[in-house]
matplotlib code that plots the C-alpha trace (Angstrom):
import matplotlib.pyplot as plt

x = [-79.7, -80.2, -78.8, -76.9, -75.0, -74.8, -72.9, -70.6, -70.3, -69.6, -66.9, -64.9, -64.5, -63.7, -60.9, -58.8, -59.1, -56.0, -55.2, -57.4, -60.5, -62.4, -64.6, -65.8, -64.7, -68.2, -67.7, -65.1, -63.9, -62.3, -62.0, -59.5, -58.7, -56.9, -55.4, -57.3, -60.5, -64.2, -65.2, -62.1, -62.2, -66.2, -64.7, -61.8, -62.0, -61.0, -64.1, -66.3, -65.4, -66.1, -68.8, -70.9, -72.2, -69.2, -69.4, -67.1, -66.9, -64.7, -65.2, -65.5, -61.7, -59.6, -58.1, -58.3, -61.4, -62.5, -63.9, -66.1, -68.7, -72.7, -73.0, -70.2, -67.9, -66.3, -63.0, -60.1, -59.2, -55.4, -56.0, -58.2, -55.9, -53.2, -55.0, -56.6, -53.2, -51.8, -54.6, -54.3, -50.9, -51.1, -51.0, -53.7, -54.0, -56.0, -56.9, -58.3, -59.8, -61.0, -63.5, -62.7, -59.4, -58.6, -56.1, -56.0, -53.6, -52.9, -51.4, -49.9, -48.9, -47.6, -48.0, -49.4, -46.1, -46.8, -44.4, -44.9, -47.3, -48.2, -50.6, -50.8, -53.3, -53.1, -50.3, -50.9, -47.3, -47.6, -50.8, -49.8, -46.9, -49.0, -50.4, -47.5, -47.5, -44.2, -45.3, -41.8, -42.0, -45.4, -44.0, -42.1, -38.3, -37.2, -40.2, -39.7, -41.6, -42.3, -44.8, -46.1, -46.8, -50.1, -48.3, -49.9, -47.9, -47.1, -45.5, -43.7, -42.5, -41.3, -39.9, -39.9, -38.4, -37.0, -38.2, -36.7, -38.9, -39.3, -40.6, -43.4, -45.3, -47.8, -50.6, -53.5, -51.0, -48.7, -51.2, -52.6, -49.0, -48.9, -52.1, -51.0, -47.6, -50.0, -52.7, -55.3, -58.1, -59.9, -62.9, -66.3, -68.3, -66.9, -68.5, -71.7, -71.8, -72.6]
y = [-58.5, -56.2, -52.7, -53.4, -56.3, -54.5, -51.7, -54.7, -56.1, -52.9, -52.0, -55.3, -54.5, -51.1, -51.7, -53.2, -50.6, -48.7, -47.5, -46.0, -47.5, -46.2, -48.3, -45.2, -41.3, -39.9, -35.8, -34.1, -35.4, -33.7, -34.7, -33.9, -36.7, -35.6, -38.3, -37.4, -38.6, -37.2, -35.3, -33.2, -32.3, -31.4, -28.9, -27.6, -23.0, -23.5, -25.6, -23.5, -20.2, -21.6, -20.8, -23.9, -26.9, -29.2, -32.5, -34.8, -38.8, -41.6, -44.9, -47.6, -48.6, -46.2, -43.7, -40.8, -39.3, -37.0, -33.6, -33.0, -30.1, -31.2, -28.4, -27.1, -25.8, -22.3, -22.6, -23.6, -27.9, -27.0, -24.3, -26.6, -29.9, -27.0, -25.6, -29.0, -29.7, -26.8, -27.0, -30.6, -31.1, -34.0, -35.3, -33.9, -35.1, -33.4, -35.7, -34.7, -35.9, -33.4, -35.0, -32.0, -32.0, -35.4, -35.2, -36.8, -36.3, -35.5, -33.3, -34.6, -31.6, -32.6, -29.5, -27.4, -28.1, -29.1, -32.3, -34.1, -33.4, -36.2, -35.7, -37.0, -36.4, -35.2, -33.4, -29.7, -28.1, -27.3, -25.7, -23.4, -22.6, -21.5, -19.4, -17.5, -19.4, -21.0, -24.6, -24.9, -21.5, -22.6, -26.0, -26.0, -26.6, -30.0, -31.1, -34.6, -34.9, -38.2, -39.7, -43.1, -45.6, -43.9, -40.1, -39.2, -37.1, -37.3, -35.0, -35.3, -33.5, -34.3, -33.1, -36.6, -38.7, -39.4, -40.8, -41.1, -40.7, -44.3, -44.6, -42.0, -43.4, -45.6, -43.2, -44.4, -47.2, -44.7, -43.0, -46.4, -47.0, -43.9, -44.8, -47.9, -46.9, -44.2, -46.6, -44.2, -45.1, -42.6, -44.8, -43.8, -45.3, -42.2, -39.9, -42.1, -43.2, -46.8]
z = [-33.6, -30.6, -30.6, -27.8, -29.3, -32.5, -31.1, -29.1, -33.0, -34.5, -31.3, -32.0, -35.9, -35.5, -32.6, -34.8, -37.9, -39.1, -42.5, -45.1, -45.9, -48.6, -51.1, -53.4, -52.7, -54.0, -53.6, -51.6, -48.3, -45.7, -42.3, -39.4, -37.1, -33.6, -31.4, -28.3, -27.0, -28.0, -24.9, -24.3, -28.5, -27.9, -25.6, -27.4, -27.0, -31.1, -32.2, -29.9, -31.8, -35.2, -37.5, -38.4, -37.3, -36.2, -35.5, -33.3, -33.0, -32.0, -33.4, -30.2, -29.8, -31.1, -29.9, -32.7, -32.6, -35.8, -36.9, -39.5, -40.7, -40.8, -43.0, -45.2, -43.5, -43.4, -41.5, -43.2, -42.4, -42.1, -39.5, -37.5, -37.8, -36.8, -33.8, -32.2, -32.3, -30.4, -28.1, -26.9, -27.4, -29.6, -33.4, -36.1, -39.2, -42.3, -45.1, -48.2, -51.1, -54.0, -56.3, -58.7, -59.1, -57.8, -55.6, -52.4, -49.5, -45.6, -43.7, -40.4, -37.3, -34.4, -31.4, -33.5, -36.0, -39.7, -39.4, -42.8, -46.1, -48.7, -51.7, -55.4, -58.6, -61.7, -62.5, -63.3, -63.8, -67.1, -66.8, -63.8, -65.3, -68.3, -66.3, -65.0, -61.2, -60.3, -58.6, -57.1, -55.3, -53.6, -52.5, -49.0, -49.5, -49.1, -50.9, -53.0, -56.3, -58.3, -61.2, -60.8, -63.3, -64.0, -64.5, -61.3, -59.3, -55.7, -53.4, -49.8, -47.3, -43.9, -40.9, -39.5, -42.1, -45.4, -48.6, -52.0, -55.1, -55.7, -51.8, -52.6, -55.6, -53.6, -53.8, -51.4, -50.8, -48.9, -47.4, -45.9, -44.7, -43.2, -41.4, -40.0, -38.6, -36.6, -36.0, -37.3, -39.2, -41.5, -43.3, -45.0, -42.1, -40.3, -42.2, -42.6, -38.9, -40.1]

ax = plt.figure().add_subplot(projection="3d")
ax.plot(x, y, z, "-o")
ax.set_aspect("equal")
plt.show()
């Protein structure tokens, strides 16, 4: 196949991507995906003053394009979905994946507001409160807290909508969902460029 009709194939698959799309989470993964085109990210005052070698892409046919780090990053995901965000006036979202501790999540601001949070793993309350740290007084207020099936537990908060424990138990389902009704796509072939 010729590159040229490779990169036609690969821009007719990838048009009509949303959701997550992970087939293995080996390591950590964080990315920042900014609905607003590659060039105009590439020359974003925020990225520019940042330490590191940062890297932005946008898959042929959509229309978030993505941040990452080539080398490990030193800036803080949050602050840069935050920023980009500000900057272009637009939506950012930080997802996350920590092989460590493994909990995965996002973080969704909208002008440079955090508008909603979502996150589950293994639940740790008894061990931080052990430890003398009050979960519920690091947690923003309105925050909704439920186990699934598995004893996972998931978190959500929202300035956009409302869900009820039994709404928020989905894991990578919800976060998929959440995907969808932005039609963004976050995949491994965006971190591989495959």
């Amino acid at each position: 196949m010729s590159s040229i009709s490779s990169v036609l194939e690969r821009a007719k698959i990838m048009v009509n991507k949303v959701g997550l799309d992970f087939e293995d989470f080996g390591g950590n993964v964080d990315v920042v995906i900014v609905k607003e085109v590659k060039d105009s990210l590439e020359s974003s005052d925020y990225l520019s003053a940042l330490q590191g070698d940062w890297h932005c892409d946008q898959a042929p046919g959509q229309i978030w394009s993505f941040c990452h780090g080539k080398t490990y990053p030193t800036a803080d995901f949050t602050a840069l979905a935050k920023a980009l965000s500000t900057e272009f006036s637009t939506k950012a979202i930080y997802f996350y994946y920590g092989d460590a501790s493994g909990w995965m999540g996002y973080q969704l601001f909208i002008d440079g507001e955090a508008s909603e949070d979502y996150s589950f793993g293994v639940d740790y309350d008894e061990e931080m409160a052990e430890a003398g740290i009050d979960v519920s007084a690091q947690r923003k207020a309105g925050t909704v807290v439920a186990h699934d099936d598995d004893g996972y537990q998931c978190l959500f908060w929202s300035l956009l909508r409302t869900k009820k424990q039994a709404e928020i138990v989905g894991g990578e389902a919800f976060i998929n969902e959440f995907l969808q009704g932005e039609n963004a796509y976050i995949g491994s072939n965006l971190l591989t460029n495959e």
